[in-house]
VOZA-632505 format. One line per field, with one value per atom (N, C-alpha, C): atom name; x, y, z. Coordinates in steps of 0.1 Angstrom, whole numbers. Each point is the difference from the previous one (the first is absolute). Layout:
N
baza	[CA; ...]
X	[X; ...]
Y	[Y; ...]
Z	[Z; ...]
//
This chain:
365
baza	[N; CA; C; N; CA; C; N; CA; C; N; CA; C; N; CA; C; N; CA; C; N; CA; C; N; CA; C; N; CA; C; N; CA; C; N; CA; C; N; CA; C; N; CA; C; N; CA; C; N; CA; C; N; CA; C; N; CA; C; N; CA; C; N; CA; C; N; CA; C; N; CA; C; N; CA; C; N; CA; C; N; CA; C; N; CA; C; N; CA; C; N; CA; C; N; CA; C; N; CA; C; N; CA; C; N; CA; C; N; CA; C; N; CA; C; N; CA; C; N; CA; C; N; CA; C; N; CA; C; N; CA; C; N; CA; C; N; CA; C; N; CA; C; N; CA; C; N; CA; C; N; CA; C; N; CA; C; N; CA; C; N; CA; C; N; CA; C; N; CA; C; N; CA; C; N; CA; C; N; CA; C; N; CA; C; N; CA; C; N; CA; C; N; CA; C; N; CA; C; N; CA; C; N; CA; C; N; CA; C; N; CA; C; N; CA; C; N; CA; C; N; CA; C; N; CA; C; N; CA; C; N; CA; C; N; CA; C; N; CA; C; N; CA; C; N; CA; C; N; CA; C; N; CA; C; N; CA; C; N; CA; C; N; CA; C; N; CA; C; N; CA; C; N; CA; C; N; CA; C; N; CA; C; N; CA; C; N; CA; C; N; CA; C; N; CA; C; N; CA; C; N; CA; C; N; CA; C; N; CA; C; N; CA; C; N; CA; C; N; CA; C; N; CA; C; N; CA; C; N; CA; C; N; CA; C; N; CA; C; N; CA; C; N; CA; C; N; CA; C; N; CA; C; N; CA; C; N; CA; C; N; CA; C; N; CA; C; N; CA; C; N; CA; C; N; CA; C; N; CA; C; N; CA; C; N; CA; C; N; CA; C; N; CA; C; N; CA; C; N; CA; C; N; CA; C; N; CA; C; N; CA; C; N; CA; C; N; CA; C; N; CA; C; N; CA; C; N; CA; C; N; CA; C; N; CA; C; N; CA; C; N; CA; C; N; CA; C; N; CA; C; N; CA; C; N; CA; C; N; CA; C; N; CA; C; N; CA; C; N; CA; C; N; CA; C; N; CA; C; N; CA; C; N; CA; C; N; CA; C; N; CA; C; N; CA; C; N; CA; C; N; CA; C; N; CA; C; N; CA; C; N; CA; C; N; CA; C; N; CA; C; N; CA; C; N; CA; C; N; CA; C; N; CA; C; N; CA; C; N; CA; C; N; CA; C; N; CA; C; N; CA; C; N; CA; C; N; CA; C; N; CA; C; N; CA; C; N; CA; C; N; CA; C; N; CA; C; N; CA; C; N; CA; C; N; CA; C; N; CA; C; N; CA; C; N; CA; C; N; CA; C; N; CA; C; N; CA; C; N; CA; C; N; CA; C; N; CA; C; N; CA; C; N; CA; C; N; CA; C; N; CA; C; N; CA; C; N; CA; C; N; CA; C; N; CA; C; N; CA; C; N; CA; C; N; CA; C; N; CA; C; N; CA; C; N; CA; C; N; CA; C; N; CA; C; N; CA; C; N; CA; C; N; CA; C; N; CA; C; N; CA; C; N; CA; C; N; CA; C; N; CA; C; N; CA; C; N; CA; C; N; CA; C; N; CA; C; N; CA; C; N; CA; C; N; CA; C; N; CA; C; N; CA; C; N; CA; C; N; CA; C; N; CA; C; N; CA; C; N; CA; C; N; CA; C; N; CA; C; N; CA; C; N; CA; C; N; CA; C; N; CA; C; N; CA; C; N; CA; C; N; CA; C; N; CA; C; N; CA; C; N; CA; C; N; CA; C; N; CA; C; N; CA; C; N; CA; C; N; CA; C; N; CA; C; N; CA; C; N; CA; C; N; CA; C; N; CA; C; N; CA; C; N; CA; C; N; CA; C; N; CA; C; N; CA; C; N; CA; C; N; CA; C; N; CA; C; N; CA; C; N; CA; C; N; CA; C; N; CA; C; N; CA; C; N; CA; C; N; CA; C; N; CA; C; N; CA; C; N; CA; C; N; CA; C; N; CA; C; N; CA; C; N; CA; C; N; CA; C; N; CA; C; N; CA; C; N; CA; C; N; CA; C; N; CA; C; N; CA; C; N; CA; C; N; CA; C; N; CA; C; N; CA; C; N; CA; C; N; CA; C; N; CA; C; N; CA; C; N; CA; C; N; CA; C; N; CA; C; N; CA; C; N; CA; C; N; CA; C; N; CA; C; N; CA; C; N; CA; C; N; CA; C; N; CA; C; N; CA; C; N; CA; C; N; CA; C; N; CA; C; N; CA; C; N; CA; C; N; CA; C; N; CA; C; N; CA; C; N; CA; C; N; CA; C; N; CA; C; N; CA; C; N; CA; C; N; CA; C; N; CA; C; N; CA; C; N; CA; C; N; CA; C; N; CA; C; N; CA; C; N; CA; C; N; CA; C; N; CA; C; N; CA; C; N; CA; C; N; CA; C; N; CA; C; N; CA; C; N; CA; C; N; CA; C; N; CA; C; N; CA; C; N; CA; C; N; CA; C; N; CA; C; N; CA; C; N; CA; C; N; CA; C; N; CA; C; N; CA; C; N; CA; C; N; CA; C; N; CA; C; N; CA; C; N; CA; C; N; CA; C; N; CA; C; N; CA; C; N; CA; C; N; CA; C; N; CA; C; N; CA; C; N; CA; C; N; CA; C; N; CA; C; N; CA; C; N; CA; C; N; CA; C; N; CA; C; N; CA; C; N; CA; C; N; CA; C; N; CA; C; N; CA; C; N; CA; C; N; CA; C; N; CA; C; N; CA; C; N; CA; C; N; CA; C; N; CA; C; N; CA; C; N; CA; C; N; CA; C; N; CA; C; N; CA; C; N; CA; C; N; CA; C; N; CA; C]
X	[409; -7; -8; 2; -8; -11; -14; -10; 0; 11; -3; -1; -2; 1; 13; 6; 10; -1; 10; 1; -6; 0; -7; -17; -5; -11; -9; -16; -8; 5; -5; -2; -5; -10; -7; 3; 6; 8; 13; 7; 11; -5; -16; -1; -2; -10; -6; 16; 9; 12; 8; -5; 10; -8; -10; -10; 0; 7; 0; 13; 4; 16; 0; -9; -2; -11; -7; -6; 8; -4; 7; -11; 16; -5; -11; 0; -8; -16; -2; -13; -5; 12; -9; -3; 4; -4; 14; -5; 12; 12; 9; 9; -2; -5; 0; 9; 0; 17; -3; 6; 20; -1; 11; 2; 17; -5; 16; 5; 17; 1; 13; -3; 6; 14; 9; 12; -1; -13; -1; 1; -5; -6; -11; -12; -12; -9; -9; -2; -14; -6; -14; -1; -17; -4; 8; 3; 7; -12; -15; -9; -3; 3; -3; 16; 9; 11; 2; -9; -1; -12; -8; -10; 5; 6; 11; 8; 9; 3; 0; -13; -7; -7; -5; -6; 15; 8; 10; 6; -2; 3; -8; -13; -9; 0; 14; -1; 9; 5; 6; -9; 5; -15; 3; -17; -1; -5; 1; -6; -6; -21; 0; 2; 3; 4; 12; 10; 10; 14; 9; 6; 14; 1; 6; 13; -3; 11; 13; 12; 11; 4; 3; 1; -10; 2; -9; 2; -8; 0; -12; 0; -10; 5; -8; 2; -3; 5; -5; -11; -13; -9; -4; 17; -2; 8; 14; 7; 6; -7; 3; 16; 5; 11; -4; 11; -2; 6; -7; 5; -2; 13; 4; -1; -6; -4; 9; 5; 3; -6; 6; -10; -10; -1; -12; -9; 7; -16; -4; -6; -9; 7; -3; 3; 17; 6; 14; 4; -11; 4; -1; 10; -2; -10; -4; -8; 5; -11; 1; -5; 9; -2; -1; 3; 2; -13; -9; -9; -14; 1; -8; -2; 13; 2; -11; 1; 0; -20; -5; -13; -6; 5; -4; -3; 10; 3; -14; 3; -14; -12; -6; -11; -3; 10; 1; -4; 11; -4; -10; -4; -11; -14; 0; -10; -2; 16; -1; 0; -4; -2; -17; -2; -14; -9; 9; -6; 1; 11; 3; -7; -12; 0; 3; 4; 6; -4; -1; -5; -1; -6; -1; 9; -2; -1; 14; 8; 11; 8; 10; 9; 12; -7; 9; -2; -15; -10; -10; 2; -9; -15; -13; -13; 0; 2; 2; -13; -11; -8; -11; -12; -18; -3; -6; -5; -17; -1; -18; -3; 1; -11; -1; 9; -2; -6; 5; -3; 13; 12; 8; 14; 5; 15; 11; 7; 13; 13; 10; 13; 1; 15; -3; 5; 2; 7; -6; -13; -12; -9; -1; -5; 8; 15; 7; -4; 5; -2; -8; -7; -2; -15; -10; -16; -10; 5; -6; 5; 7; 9; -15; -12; -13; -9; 4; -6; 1; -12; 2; 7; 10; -1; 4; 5; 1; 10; 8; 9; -6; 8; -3; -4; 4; -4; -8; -8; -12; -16; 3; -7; -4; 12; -2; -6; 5; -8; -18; 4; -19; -8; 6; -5; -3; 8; 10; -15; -6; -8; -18; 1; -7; -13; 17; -3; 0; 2; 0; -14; -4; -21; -7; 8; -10; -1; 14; 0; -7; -3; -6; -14; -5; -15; -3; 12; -8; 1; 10; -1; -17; 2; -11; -16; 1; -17; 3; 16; -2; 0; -2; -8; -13; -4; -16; -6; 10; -5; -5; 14; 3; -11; -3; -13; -16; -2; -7; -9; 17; -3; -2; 5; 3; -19; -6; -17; -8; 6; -7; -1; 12; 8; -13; -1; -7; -15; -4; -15; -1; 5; 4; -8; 8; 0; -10; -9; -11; -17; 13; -15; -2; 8; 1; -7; 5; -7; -13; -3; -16; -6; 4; -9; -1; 11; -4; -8; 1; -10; -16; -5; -8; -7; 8; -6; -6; 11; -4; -10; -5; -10; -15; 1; -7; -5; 11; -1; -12; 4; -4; -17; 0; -15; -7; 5; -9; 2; 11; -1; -14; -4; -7; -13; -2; -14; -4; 11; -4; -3; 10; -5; -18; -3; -12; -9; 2; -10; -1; 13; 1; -13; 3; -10; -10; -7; -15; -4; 10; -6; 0; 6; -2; -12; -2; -18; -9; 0; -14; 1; 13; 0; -5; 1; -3; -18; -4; -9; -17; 8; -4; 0; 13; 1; -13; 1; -12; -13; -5; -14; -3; 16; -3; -4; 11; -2; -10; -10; -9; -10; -3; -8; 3; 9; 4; -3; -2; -3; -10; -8; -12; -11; 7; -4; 3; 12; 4; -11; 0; -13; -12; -3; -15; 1; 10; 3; 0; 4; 4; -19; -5; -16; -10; 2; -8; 4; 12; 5; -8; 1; -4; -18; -3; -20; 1; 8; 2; -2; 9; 7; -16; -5; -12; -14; 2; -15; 4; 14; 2; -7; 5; -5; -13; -7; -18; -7; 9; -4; 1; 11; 1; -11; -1; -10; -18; 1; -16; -2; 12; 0; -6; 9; -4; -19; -3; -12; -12; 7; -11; -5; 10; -1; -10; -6; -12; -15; -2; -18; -8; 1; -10; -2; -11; -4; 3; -2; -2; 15; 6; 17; 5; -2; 5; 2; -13; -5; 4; 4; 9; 13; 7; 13; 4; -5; 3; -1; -14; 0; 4; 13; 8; 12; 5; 11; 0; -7; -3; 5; -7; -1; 11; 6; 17; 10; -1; 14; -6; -9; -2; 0; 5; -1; 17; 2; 15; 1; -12; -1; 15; 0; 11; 12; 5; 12; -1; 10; 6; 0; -3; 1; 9; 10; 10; -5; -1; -4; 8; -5; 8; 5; 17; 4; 11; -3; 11; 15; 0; 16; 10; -8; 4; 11; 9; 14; 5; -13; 5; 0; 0; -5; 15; 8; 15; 8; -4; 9; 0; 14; 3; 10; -2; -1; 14; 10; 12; 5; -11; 5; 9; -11; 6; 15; 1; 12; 14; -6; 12; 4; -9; 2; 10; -3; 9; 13; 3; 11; 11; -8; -1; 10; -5; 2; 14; 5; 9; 13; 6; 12; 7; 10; 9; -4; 4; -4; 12; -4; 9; -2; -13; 2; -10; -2; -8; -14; -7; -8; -5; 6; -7; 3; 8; -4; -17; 1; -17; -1; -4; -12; 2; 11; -3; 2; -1; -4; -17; -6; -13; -7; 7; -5; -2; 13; -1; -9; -3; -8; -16; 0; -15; -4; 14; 3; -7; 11; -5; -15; -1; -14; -13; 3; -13; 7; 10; 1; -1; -1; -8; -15; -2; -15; -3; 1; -1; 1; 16; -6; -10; -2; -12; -11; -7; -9; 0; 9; 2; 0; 7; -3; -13; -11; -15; -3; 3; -8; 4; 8; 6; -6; -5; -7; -13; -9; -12; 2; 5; 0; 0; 9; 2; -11; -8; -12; -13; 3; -13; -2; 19; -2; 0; -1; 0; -20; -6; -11; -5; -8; -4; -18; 1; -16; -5; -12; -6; -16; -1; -11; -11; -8; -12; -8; -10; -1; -15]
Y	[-79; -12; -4; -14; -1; -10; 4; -13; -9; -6; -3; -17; -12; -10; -7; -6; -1; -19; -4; -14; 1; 12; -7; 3; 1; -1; 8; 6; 3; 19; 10; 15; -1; -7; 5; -9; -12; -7; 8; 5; 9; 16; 3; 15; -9; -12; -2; -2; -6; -3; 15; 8; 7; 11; -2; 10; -8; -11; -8; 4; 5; 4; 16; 9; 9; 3; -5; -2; 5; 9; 2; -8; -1; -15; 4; 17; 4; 1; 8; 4; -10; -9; -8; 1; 11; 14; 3; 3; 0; 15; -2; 14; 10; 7; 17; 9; 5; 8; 12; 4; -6; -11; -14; -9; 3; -9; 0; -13; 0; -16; 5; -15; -3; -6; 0; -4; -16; -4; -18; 0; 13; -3; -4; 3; -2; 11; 5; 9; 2; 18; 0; 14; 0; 17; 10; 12; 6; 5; -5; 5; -12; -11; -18; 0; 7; -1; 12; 7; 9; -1; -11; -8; -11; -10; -3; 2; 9; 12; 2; 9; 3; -9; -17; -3; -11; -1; -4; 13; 9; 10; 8; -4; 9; 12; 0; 10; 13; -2; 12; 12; 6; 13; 5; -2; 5; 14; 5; 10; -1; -1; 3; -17; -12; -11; -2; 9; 3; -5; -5; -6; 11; 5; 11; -1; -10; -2; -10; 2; -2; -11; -12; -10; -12; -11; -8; -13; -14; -11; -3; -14; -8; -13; -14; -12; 2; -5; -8; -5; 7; -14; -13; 5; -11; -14; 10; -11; 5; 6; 0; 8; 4; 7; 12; 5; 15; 10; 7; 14; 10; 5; 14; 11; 11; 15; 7; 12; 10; 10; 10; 13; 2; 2; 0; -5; -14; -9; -8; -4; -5; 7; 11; 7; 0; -3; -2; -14; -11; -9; 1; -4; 2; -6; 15; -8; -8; -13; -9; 6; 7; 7; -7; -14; -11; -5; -1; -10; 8; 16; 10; 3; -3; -4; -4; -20; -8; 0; 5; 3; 9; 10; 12; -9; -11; 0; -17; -1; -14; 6; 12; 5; 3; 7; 4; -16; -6; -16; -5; -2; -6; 7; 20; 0; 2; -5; 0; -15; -14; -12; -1; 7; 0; 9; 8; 10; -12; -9; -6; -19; -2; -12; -10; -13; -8; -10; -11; -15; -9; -7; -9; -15; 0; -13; -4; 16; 6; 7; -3; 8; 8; 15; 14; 4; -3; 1; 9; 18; 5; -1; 3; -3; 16; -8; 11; 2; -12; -3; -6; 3; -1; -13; -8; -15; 5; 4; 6; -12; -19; -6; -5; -1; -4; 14; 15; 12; 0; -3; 2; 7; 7; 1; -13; -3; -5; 3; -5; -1; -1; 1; -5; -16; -6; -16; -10; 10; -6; -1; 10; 0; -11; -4; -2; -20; -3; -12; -2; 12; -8; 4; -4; -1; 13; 8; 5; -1; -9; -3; 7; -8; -1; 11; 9; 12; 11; 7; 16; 13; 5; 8; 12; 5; 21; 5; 11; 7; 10; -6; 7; 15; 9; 13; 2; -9; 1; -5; -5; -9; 11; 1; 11; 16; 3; 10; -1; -11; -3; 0; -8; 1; 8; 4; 16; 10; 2; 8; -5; -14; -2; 0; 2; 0; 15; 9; 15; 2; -6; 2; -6; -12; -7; 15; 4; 9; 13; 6; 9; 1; -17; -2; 2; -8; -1; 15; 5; 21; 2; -3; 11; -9; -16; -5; 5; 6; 2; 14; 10; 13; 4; -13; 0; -6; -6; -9; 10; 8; 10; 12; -1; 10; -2; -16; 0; 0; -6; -1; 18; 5; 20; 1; -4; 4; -9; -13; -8; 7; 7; 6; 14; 7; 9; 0; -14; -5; 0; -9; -4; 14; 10; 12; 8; -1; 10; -12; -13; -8; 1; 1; 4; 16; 7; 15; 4; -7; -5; -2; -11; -9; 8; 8; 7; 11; 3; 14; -7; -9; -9; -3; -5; -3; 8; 15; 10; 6; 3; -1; -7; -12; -8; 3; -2; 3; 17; 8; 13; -1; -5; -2; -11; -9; -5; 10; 3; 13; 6; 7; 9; -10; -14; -2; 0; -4; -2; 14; 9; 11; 4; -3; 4; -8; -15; -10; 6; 3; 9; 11; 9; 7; -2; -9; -3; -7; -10; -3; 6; 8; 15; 6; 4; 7; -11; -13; -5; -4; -1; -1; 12; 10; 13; 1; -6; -1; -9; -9; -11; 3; 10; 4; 12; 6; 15; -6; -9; -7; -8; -10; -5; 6; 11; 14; 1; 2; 14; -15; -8; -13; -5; 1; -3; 11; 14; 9; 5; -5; 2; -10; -13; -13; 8; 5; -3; 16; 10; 11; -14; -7; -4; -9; -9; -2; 9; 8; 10; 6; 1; 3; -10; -11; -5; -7; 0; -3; 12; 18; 6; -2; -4; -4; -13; -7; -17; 9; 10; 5; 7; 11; 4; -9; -13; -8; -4; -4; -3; 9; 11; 11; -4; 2; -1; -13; -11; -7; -2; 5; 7; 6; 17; 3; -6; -13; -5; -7; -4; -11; 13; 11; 6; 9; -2; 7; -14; -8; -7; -3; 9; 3; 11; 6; 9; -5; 7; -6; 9; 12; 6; -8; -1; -8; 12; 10; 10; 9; -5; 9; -12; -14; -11; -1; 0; -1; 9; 11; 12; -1; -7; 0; -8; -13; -12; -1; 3; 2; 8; 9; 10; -5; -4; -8; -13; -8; -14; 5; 9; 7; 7; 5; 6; -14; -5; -11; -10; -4; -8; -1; 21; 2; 1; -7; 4; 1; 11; 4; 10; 7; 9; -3; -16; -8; -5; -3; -1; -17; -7; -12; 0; -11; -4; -11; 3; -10; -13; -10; -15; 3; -9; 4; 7; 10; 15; -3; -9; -5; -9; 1; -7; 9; -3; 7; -8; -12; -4; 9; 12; 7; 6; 0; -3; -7; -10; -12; 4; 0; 3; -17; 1; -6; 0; -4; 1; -13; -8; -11; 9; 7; 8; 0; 16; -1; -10; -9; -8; -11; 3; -10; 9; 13; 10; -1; -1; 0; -13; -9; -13; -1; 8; -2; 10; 9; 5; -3; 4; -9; 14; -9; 8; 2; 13; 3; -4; -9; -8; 6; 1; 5; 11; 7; 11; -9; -9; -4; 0; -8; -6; 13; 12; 12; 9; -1; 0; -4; -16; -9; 4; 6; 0; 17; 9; 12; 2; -8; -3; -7; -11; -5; 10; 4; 9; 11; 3; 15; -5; -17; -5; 0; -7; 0; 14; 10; 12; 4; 1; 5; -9; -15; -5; 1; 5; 3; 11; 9; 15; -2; -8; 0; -13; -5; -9; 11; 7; 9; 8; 8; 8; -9; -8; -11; -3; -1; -4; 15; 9; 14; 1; 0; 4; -10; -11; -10; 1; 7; 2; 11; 11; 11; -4; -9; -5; -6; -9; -5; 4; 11; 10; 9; 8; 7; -11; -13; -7; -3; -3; -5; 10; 14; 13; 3; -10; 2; -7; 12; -8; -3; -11; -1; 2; 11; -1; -5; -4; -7; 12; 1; 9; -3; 7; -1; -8]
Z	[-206; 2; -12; -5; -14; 4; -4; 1; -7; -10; -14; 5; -8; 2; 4; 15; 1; 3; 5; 5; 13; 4; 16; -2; -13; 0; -8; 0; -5; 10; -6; 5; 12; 1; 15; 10; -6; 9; 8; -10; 6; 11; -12; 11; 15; 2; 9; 14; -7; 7; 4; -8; 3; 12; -3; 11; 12; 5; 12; 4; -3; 0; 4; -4; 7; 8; 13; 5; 18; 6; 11; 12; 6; 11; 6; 5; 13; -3; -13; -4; -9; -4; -11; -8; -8; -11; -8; -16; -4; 8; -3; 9; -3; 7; 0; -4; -5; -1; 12; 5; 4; 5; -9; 4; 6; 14; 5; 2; 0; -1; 15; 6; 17; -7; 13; -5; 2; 0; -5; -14; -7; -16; -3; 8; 0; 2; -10; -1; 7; 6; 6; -5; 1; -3; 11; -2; 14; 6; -2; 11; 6; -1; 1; 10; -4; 6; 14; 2; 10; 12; -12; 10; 6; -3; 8; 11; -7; 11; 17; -4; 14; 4; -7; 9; 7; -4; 7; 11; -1; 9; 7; 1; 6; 7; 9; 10; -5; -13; -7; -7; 4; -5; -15; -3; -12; -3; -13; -4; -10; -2; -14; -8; 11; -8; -5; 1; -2; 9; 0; 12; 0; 14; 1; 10; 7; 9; -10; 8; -6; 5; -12; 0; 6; 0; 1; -10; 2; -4; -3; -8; -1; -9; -3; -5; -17; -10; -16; 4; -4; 0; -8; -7; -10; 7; -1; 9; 15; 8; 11; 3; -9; 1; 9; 8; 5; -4; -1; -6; 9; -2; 8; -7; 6; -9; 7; -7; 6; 3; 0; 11; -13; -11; -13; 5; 5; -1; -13; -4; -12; -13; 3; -9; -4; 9; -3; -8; -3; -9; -12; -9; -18; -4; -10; -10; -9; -5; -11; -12; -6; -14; -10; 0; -9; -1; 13; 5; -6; 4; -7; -10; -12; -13; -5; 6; -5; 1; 14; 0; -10; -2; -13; -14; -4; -11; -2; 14; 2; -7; 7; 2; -15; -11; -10; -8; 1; -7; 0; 13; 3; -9; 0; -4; -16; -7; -15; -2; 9; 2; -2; 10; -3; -12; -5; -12; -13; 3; -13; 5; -4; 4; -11; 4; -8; -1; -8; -4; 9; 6; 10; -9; -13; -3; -3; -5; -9; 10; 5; 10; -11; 11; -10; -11; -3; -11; 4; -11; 6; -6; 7; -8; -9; -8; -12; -14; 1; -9; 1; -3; 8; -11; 6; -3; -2; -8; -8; 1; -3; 3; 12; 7; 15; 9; -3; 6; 12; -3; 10; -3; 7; -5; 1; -10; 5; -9; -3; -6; -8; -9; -15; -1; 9; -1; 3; 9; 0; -15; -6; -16; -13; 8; -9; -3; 16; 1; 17; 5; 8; 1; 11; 2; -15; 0; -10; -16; -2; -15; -12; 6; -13; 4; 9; 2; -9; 1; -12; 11; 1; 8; -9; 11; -7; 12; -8; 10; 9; 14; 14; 0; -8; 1; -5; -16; -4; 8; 4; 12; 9; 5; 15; -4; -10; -7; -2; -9; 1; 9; 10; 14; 9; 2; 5; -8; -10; -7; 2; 1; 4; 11; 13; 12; 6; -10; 2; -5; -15; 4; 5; 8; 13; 9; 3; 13; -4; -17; 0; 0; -3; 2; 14; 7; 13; 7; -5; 9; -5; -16; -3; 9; 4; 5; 15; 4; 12; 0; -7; -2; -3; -10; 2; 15; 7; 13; 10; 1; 9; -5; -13; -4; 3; 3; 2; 15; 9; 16; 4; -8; 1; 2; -12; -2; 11; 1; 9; 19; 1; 11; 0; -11; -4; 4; -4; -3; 8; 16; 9; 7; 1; 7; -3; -11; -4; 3; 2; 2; 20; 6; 16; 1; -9; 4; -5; -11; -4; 8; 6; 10; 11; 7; 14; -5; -12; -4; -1; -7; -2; 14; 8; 14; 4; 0; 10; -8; -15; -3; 7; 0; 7; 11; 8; 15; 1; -3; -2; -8; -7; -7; 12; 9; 6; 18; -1; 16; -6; -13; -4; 1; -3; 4; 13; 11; 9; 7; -4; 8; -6; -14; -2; 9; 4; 4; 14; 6; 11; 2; -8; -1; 2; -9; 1; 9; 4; 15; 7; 6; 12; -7; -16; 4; 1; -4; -2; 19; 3; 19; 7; -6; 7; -1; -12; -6; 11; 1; 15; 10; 3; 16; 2; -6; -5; 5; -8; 5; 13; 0; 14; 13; -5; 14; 2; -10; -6; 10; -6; 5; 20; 4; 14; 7; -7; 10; 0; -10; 0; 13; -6; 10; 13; 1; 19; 0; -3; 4; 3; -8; 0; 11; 6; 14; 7; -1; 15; 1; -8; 0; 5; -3; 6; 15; 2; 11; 8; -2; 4; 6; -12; 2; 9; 3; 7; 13; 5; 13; 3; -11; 5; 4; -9; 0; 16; 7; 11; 8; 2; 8; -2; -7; -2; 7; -2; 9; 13; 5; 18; 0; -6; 2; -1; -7; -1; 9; 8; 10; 14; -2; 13; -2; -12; -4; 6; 0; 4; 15; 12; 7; 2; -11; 2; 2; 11; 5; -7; -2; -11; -14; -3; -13; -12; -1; -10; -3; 12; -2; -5; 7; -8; -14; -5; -16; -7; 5; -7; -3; 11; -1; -8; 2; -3; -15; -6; -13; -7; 6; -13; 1; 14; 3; -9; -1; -12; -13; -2; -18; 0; 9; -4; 2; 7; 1; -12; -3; -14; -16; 1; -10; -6; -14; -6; -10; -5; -16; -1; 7; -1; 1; 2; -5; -15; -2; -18; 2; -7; -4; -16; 3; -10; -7; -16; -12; -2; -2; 1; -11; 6; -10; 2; 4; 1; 5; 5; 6; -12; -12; -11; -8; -4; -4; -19; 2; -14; -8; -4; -13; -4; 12; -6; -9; 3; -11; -10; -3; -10; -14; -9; -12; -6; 7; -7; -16; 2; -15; -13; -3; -9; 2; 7; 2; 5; 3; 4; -11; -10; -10; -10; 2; -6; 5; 9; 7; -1; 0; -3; -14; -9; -21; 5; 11; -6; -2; -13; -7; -8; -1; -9; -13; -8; -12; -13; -8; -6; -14; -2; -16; -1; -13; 3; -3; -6; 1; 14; 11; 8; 8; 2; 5; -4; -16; -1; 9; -2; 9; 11; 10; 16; -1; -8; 1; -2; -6; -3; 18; -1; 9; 11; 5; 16; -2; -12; -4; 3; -3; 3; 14; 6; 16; 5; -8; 10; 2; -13; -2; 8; -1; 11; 16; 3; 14; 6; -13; 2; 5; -9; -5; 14; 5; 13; 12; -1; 7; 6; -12; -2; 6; -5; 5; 15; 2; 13; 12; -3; 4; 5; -18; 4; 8; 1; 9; 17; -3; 16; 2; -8; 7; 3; -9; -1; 15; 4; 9; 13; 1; 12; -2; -9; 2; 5; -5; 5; 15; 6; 12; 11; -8; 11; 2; -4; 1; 11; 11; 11; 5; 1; -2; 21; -3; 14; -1; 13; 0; 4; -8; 6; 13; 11; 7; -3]
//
């Protein structure tokens, strides 16, 4: 088969004709091989022709897709002819060795048609020669007398060469910015992963330095609470004795008055005056109860002065440079020292206070 320029036309005029020509009726598709031809002369794939087949015969058993029973029919779907099989089946129709040829040698043409492209302008003219001022390939008949006559061009393999070299250090720039790319997403990937495990180290840093104040703040509040509870006690149970004592003297001055009521039932003048006046002088006397200093139920001497500290607490920050580590190693060291020293202050004044209020004043007789 030759593609060359004939009377019935242009190359792709003839492949396009001739590929309409082998197109089987059933799939639509060029022919499969094995092609088989029906005794109309009309050719089908023998799997297009076995699908057929059985769907004309449905109730003959297959194997596998395979048609196994002996003999059998079916129509051309070209032209409606019938065809009779023998016990083969499908497989008993001749192949189109001609027809199989003829597709081999298409497939081959066709893809030394498209290897070789040709002049649009110029029929059976190959583009053999690069147009440098337009930037295009075309023909030499085109250079001779036609659209590029006043063009500079240059031969097709010098061209494609240049090009061709060109476009091999486009593609070795772009390997090598996409090995620095890939180099850098590698570190960013990297940075990425030491900046996540920083940060959960960093936190749990954190976390762990503030568990540590609180367990300290912890602390101090249970002693300076233990501290309060000590006195309060010490103060409530002193009060409830000094109740339960005078309640006692309440209960006796009672009795003394029963008794002064029944003493004045005495007619003797001289046993009267006796009784009466020691009975008076015992139930009116309460030197020997304790009297509590005003005041004493006062608990201010507690309060405690936290500004400082919370102003400390307040400044704390991250340590960014070693300067301002000075400044807040300085600082907390000032912190410490006047919260020592507040302490302490506060300590003596809470002992001062507890020796003063353990003092009980009695009234002389």
């Amino acid at each position: 088969i030759s593609f060359s320029t004939t009377s019935f036309g242009r190359p792709r005029d003839i492949m396009e004709s001739l590929e309409k020509q082998l197109i089987c009726p059933i799939c639509l598709e060029m022919f499969t091989k094995p092609v088989v031809i029906l005794p109309c002369q009309h050719n089908l794939c023998r799997k297009c022709a076995n699908d057929v087949f059985q769907a004309s015969n449905p109730y003959l058993s297959t194997r596998s897709g395979t048609t196994v029973a002996s003999g059998g029919r079916f129509r051309c779907p070209s032209c409606r002819h019938e065809v009779i099989l023998d016990r083969h089946g499908v497989y008993g129709l001749q192949r189109n060795l001609l027809v199989e040829n003829i597709i081999d040698m298409y497939k081959q043409g066709s893809t030394r048609y498209l290897d070789q492209p040709m002049c649009e302008d110029h029929e059976g003219e190959k583009i053999n020669i690069y147009c440098v001022t337009c930037g295009i390939p075309t023909c030499s008949l085109c250079k001779v007398f036609g659209a590029h006559k006043d063009c500079q061009v240059a031969p097709l393999n010098d061209i494609f060469s240049q090009q061709k070299a060109e476009l091999a250090d486009c593609v070795a720039m772009l390997v090598g910015n996409n090995e620095r790319i890939q180099a850098i997403i590698s570190q960013l990937d990297e940075t990425c992963r030491a900046v996540d495990e920083n940060g959960r180290r960093q936190k749990s840093k954190v976390c762990e330095m503030f568990d540590h104040l609180f367990a300290l703040l912890e602390e101090r509040k249970g002693e300076m609470t233990v501290r309060i509870n000590a006195e309060q006690d010490e103060k409530l149970s002193y009060i409830r004795n000094l109740t339960k004592k005078y309640t006692e003297h309440l209960d006796s001055t009672a009795k003394l008055v029963e008794t002064a009521i029944q003493t004045m039932d005495e007619s003797e003048m001289a046993v009267f005056l006796q009784i009466c006046g020691f009975r008076i002088v015992e139930g009116t006397s309460t030197s020997h109860l304790d009297k509590v200093q005003r005041g004493y139920e006062n608990m201010d001497h507690f309060t405690a002065n936290f500004e400082l500290q919370r102003k400390a607490l307040s400044q704390v920050d991250f340590i960014k440079r070693k300067l301002l580590h000075c400044l807040m190693r300085d600082t907390m060291l000032n912190v410490l020292s006047a919260s020592l020293a507040l302490m302490l202050a506060e300590k003596t004044q809470c002992l001062h206070e507890a020796s003063k209020f353990r003092i009980i004043l009695r009234y002389e007789h």
